[in-house]
N, C-alpha and C positions, 0 to 999 in steps of 0.2 A: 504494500500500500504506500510504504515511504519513496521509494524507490519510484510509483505512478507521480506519483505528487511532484518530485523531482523534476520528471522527467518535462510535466507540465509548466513546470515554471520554466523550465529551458527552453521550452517554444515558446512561451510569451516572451521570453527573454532577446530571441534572437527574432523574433518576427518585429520586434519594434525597428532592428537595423534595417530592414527588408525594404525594396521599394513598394510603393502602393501599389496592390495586383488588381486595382480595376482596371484600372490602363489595359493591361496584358489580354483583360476580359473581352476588347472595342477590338469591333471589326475590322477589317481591312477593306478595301472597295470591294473585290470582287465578293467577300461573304456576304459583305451589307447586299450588294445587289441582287444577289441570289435570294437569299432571305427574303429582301422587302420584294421583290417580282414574282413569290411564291405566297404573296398576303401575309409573310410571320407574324403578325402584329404584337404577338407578345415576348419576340424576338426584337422585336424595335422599340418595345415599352421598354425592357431589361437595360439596353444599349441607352439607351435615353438615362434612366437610372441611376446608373456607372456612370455618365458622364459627356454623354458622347455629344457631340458638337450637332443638332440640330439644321446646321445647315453642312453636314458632314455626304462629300459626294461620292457614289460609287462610279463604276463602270458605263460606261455605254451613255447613261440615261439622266445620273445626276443625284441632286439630291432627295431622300424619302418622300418629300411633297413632289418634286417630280417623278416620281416613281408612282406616286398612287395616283398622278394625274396620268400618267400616260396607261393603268393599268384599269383606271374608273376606279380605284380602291379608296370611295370618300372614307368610311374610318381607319387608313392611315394617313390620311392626309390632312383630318381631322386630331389625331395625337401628334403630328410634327408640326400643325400650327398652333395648337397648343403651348408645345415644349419652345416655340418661339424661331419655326423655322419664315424666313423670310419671301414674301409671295411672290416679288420682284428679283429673287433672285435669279441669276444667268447663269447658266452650268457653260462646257470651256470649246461650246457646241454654237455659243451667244444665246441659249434657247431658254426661256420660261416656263414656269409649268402650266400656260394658259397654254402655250403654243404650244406645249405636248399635247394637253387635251385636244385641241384642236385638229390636232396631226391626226392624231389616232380617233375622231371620229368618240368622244369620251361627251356626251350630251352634257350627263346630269354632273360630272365632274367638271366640266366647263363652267357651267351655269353654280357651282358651290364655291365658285374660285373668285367668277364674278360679283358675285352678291356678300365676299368678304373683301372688296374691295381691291382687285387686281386689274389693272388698268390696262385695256386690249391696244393701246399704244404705245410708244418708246416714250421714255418718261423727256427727252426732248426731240419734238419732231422734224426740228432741222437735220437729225442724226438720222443717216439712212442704215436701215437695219430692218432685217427680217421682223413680222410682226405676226401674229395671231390670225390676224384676215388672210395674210399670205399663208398661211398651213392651211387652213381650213379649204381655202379655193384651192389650192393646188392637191388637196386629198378628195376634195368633190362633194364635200360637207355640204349642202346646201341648207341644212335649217340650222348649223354652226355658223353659217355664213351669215344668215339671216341677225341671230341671236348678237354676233358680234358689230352687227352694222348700227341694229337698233342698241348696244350699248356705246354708241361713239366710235368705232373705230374706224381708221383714219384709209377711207374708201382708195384715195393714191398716195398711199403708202408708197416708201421706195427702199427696198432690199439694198444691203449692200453694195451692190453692183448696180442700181439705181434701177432696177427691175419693180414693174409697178405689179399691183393685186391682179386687174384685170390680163396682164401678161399671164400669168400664172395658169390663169382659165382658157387662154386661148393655147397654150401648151399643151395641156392635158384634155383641150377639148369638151371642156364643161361648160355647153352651151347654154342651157339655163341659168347658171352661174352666173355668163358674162353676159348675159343679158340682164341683171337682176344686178349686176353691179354698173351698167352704163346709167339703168336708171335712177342708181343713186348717186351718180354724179363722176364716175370713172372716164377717165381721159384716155381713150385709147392710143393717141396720138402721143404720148410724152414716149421718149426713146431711153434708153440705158446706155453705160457708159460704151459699149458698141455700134450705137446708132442704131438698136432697134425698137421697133414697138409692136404692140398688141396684134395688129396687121401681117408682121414679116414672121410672128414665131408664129402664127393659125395657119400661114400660108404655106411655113416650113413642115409641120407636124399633118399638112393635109386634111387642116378642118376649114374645111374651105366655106361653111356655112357663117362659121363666127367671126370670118375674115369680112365677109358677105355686109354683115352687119355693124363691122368697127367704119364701113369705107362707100365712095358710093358706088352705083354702078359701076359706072366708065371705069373707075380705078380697078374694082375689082373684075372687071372683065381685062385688061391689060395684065393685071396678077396672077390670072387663069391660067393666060396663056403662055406665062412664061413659066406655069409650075410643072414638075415634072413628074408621068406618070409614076405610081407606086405599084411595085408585085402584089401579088396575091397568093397564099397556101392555103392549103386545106385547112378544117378546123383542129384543134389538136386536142390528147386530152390534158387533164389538167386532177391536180390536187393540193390542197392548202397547204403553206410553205412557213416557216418558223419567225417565231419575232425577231430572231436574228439577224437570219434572212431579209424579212420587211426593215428590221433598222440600216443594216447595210445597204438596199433597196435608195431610202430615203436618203440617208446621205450622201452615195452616187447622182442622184436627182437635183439635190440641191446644190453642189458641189459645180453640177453640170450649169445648172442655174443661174451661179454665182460668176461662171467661166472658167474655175478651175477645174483645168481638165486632168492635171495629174491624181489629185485627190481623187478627181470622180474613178479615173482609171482603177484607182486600187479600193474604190469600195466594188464597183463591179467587179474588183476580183475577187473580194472576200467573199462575196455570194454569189459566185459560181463554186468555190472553193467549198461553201456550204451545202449547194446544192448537189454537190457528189456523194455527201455524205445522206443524203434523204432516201428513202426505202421509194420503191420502185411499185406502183400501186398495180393492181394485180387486175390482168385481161380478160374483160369480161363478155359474153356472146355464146350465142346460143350451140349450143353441143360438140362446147371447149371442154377437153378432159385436163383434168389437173396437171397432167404433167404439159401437154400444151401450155397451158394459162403462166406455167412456172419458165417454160421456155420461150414464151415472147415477151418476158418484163424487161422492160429496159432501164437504161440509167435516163434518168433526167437532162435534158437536153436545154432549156431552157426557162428563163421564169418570164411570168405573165403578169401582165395589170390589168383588172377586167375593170369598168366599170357600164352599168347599164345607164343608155339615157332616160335623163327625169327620175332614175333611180338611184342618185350618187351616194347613198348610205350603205347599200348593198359591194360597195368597190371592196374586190378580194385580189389578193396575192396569191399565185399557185404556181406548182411549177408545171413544164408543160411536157408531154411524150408526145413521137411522132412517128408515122413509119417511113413511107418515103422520105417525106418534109424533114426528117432530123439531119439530114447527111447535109443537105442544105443550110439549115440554120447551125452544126458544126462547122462549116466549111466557112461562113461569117465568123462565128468566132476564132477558129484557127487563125485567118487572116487580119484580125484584132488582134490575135497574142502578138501575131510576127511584127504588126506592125508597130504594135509599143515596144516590143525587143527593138527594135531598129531605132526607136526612138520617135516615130512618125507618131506623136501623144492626138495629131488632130484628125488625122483618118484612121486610128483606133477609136477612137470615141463615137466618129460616124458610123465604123461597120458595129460597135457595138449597138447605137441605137436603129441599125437597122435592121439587126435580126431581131429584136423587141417591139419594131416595127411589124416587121412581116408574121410575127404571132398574135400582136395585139388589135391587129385590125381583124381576124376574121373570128376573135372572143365577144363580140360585141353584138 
């Protein structure tokens, strides 16, 4: 018994020299990330507890408030404003967690962010910077788009690279969109630091409806004719593809967006990089024997961005298979790899978005 008592005072003894082990306790990025993207919440309550910095960022995404915004997780984003996490903060992306919600199509997370006070514009608007409206048009949110218009936001916004909201729409082709932003006062005409506008990227992506309507006639009969025709594949099929994959996706996008083409280069590489690693969804038709169905799976060939028109909530990521068409859309990418080897960063970027072209036009 003397000997236990001893023993106990000698841990209290030397635990007083010891450094404090909450510290030891706090995450690193990649755990926190994983935790708070997995909902832990009483994994983020603990961390919180011990000490942990509230505007404390993980991987990919940011910090816990942007984590629950980009996942819809109102009560952890609820305990990190709480604990005194900052609504206004920029993760190292320049992104907010309005503008995650926004990305990701996150309603009622949008709408809990706004109504405590986060402001869907850059706190100065001489400062050209990606905004809230810009994720939202450019994901094809249209009753995000709506929500953020009717709280003030700032309709010719200008990104970065002085890329305006209704650009965005005419990129990705979201014609009700860009109609729903000329009415509330979008300038299609204002150009980026390239000299382009709303006009030249609808004309470039082949939405020749929304061109139609930034310009008039005459001009856009003169645009027609100098545009040039696009291929056509067969349909292909298709299965949902990882958040990874979608966050990779996105930053290639915006990257492409912004004009950096190197960056974009190496997110599309990471999600193709991803998508080898996706399981191969299995052949289906009518009196396929198993062992058929196991020998015509293929690897994933490329990823898709579907969105339905007048239905831009329903917009999915997937990846695509193909039988003929894949030898095709590899033989695009092949000649994307060689040509970033070679160093040629501006006709890799083109053959990359044109095998993403020639999938995503016949998803629609």
């Amino acid at each position: 018994m003397k000997m236990n008592r001893l023993l106990v005072l000698f841990f209290l003894a030397v635990c007083q020299f010891l450094p404090v082990t909450a510290q030891a306790a706090l995450p690193d990025p990649t755990r926190f990330s994983v935790a708070l993207e997995l909902g832990n919440l009483n994994q983020a309550r603990a961390w919180l507890d011990e000490g942990l910095d509230p505007n404390f960022e993980g991987v990919l995404i940011g910090t816990g408030l942007m984590i629950g915004a980009w996942e819809g997780n109102i009560p952890l984003m609820e305990l990190f404003v709480e604990r005194g996490a900052d609504l206004h903060r920029i993760n190292h992306h320049g992104e907010t967690a309005l503008m995650l919600a926004a990305w990701k199509g996150q309603r009622a997370a949008m709408q809990w962010l706004l109504e405590r006070g986060a402001e869907p514009n850059r706190s100065n608007r001489a400062e050209r910077e990606w905004t809230a409206l810009h994720y939202a048009v450019f994901a094809g949110h249209a009753e995000l788009t709506e929500r953020l218009l009717a709280a003030g936001a700032d309709v010719n916004a200008r990104s970065t690279n002085g890329s305006t909201v209704v650009m965005m729409a005419a990129r990705e082709g979201h014609e009700t969109i860009a109609q729903r932003l000329m009415a509330a006062g979008a300038n299609p005409a204002m150009k980026n630091d390239f000299e382009e506008d709303a006009v030249s990227w609808a004309m470039r992506q082949g939405h020749y409806r929304i061109a139609q309507a930034f310009t008039s006639a005459e001009n856009f009969a003169e645009l027609a004719r100098a545009a040039v025709a696009r291929p056509h594949a067969k349909p292909l099929r298709s299965v949902p593809v990882s958040d990874k994959i979608e966050e990779h996706l996105r930053q290639a996008r915006l990257a492409e967006a912004q004009g950096q083409r190197g960056a974009a280069l190496a997110a599309y590489r990471k999600a193709l990089a991803e998508l080898k690693t996706q399981p191969a969804p299995p052949k289906v038709g009518a009196g396929k024997t198993a062992n058929e169905t196991r020998t015509a799976a293929k690897t994933p060939s490329a990823l898709v961005i579907r969105a339905k028109r007048g239905q831009p909530e329903q917009q999915t990521a997937a990846l695509s298979y193909s039988g003929g068409e894949e030898t095709g859309i590899n033989q695009l990418l092949e000649q994307a790899r060689a040509a970033e080897a070679a160093g040629r960063r501006g006709e890799a970027l083109q053959l990359f978005r044109r095998a993403a072209e020639l999938i995503k036009a016949n998803q629609k």
